[in-house]
C-alpha positions in Angstrom: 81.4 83.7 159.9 84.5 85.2 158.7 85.9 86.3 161.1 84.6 85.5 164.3 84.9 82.5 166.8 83.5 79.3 164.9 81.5 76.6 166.7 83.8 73.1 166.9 81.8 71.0 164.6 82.2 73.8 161.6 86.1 74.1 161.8 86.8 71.4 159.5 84.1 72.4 156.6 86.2 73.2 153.6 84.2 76.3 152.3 84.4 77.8 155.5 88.0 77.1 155.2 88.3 78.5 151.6 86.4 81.6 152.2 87.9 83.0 155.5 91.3 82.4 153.6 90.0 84.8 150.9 88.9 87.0 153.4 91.9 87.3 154.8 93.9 87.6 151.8 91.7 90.4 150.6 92.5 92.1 154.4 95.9 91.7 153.8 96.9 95.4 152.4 100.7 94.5 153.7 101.0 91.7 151.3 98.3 93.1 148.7 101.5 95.7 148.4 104.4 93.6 148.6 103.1 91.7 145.7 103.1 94.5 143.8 101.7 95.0 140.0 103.6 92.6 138.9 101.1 89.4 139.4 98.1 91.1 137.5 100.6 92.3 134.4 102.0 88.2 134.7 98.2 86.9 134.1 97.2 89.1 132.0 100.1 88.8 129.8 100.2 85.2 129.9 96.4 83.9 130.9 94.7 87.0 128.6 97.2 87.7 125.3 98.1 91.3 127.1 96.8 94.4 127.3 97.6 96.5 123.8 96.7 99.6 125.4 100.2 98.8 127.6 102.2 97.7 125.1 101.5 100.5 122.1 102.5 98.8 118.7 104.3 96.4 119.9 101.2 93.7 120.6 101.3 90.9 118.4 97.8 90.6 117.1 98.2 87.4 115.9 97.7 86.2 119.7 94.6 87.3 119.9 91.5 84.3 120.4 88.2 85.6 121.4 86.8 82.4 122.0 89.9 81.7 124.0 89.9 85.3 126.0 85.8 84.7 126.6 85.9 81.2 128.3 89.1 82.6 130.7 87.4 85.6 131.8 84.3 83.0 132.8 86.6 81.1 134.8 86.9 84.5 137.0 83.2 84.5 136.8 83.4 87.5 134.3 80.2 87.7 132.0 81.0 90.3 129.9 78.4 91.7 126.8 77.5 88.0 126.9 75.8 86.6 129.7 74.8 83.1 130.4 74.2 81.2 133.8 72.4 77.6 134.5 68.8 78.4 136.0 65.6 76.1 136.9 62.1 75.5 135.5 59.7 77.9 137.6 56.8 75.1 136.9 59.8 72.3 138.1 62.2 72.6 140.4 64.0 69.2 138.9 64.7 70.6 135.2 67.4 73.1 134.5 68.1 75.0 131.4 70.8 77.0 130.0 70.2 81.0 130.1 71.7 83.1 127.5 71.1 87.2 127.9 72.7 90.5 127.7 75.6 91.3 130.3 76.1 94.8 132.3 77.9 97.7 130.8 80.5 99.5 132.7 78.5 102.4 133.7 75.3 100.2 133.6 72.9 102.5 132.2 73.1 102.8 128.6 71.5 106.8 128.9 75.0 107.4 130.7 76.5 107.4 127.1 73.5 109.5 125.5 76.2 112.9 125.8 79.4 113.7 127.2 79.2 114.7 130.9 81.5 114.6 133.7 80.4 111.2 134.3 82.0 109.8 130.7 84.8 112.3 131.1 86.0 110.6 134.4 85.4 106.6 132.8 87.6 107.5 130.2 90.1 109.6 132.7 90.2 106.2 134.6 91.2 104.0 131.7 94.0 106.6 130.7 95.1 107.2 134.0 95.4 103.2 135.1 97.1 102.6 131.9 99.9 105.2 132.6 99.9 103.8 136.1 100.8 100.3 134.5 103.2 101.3 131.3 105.9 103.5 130.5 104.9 102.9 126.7 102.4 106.1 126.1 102.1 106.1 122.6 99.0 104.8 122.3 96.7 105.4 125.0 94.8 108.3 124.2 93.5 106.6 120.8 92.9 103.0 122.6 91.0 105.3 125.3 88.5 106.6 122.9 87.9 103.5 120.7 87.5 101.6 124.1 85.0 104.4 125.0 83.7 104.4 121.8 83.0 100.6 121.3 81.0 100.7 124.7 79.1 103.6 123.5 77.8 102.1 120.1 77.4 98.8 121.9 75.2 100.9 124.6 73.0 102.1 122.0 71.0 98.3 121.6 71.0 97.7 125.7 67.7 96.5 126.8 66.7 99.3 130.1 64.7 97.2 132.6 61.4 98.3 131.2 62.5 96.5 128.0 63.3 93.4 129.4 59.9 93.4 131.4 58.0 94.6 128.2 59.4 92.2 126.0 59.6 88.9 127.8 57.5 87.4 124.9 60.0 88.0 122.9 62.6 85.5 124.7 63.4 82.8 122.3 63.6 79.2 124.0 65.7 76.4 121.7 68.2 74.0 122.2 72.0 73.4 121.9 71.5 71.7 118.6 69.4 74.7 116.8 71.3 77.5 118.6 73.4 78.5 115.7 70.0 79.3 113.5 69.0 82.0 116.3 72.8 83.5 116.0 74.4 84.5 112.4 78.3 85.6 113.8 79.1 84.8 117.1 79.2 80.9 117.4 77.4 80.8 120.8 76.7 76.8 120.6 80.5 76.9 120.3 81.0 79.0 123.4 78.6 77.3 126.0 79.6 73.8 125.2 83.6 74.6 126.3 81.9 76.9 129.4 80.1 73.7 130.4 83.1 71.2 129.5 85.0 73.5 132.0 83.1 71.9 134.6 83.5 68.5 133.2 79.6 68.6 131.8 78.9 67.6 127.9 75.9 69.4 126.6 73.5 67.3 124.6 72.1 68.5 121.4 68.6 68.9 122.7 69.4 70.9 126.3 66.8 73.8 126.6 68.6 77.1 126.1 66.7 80.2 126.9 67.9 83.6 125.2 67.1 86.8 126.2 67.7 90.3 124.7 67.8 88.6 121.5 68.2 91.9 120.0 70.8 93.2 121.4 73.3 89.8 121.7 72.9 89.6 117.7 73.9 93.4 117.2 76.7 93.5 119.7 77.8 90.0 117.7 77.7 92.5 114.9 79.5 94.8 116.0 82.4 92.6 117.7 82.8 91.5 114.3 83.6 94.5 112.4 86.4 95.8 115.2 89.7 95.2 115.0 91.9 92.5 117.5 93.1 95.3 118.9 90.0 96.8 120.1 88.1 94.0 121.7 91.2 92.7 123.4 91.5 96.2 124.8 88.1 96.3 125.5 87.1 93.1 127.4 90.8 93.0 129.2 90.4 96.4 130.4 86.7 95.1 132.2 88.6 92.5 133.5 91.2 94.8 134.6 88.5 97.2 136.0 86.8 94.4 137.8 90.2 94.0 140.0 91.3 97.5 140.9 89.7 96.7 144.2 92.2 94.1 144.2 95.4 96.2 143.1 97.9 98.4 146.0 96.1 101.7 147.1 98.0 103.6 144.7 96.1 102.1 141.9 93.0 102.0 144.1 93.0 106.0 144.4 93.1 106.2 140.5 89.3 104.9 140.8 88.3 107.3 143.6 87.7 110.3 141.2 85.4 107.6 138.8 83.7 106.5 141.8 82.9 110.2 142.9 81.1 111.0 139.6 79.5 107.2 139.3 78.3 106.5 142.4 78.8 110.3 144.7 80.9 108.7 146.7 84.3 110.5 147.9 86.4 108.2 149.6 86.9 104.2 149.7 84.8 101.8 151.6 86.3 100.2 154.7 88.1 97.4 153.2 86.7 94.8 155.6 83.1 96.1 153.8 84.8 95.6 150.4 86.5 92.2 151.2 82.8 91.0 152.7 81.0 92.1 149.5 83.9 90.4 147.5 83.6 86.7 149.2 80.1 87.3 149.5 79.7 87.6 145.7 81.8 84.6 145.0 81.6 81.8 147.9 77.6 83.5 149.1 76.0 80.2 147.9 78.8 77.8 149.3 78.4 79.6 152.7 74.9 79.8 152.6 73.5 76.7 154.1 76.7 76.9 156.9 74.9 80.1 157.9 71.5 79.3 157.8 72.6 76.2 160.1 74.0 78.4 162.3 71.7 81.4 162.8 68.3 80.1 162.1 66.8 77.4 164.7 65.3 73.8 163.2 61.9 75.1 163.4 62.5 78.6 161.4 64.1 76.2 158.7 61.2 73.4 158.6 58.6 76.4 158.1 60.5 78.2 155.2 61.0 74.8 153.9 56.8 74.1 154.2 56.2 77.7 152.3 58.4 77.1 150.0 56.7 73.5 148.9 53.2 74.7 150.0 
């Protein structure tokens, strides 16, 4: 669908529209390196309150706003420590509530921070290496590397594994908007969802169901946010940001990650980038695309009898 030969009646649909023009902005590597560095550096500058690690003593900590820097990495569909999504009533289909639950960690498993190996060695080789990449400032780097690392590491310590989070589904607390901030001491979460929402042009009622998960973890990461310095969390959650877009960047900024994603994921060289650019509008337009390509490629009758098992 995005890039081959569209039927007539589907050349108008907007999404369709939207996400070949992402495709084939992602394909572009000829403009991807006109462009340059310079866009990223201009938003996160401007959008984000800079990256200190870039600008060594120089960053003016009086810009920083975590509420601020949370709800403008959501609007780039960036969930990071804290997680929260709209989901619907397994016993009714017609009620939604408000999830709240523990995000991903860089290197997703938090026994890949038990002990040095050659797995932490590269993460933090990527950081330091990017940032020289990006600044001519250095002063700074090698002690904003290992606080970075180091802030990740403690935070690591309270992930739930998967086993947890099946074990201790009893212990999910269910609430509401209204009595939210008696389930959360430091981070003002009722705060946070209501501006995610109003984002979207939706006002939260006191009594919406919210549903939080990993309890334990959310409150001790809250904790832990709150005795680091500016410094370190806006190096911290702009550098995931950053990280989340070297895919993004020229190739000379994409090699920087190769050596990471040898010892991460054993792979040696870059994906194809019509895979990457697939997986990319995939993970951000799947849903809008997703009834254009079941209309498409499954038949009425295939559709009618998923739609009867589904109900029945």
């Amino acid at each position: 669908m995005l890039i081959s030969p569209l039927p007539i009646e589907m050349n108008n649909i907007q999404s369709l529209i939207n996400a070949r023009r992402l495709y084939d902005s992602c394909t572009n590597e000829t403009a991807i390196e006109l462009e340059t560095i310079n866009v990223l550096l201009s938003f996160v500058n401007n959008e984000l309150g800079g990256w200190p690690i870039l600008q060594g003593s120089s960053w003016n900590e009086s810009s920083f706003n975590l509420l601020r820097l949370l709800l403008k990495l959501r609007q780039y569909d960036l969930n990071i420590i804290y997680g929260c999504r709209t989901s619907t009533d397994d016993k009714n289909s017609s009620v939604n509530f408000i999830e709240v639950y523990q995000s991903n960690l860089a290197l997703e498993q938090r026994t890949n921070y038990d002990q040095e190996t050659k797995l932490t060695m590269a993460y933090r080789k990527f950081i330091t290496d990017l940032a020289l990449a990006l600044t001519n400032d250095s002063t700074m780097i090698s002690t904003d590397v290992d606080d970075i690392y180091n802030f990740e590491k403690n935070i690591s310590k309270f992930h739930w594994t998967l086993d947890q989070q099946n074990a201790r589904q009893n212990e999910t607390v269910r609430t509401t908007i209204g009595n939210l901030s008696q389930t959360f001491m430091t981070f003002d979460f009722t705060n946070y969802l209501r501006q995610i929402y109003s984002l979207s042009n939706i006002n939260l009622n006191d009594n919406d169901v919210v549903s939080v998960s990993e309890l334990e973890f959310l409150r001790n990461a809250s904790l832990i946010i709150d005795q680091s310095s500016s410094r370190l969390i806006q190096n911290y959650f702009v550098w995931r940001f950053i990280m989340a877009r070297v895919a993004n960047l020229p190739k000379r900024f994409r090699s920087i990650q190769d050596p990471f994603d040898e010892a991460f994921r054993g792979t040696s060289a870059q994906r194809p980038r019509s895979i990457i650019c697939g997986n990319f509008v995939n993970n951000n337009m799947g849903f809008a695309l997703s009834k254009l390509y079941i209309r498409q490629y499954f038949d009425e009758n295939a559709r009618n009898q998923v739609f009867y098992s589904i109900l029945f």
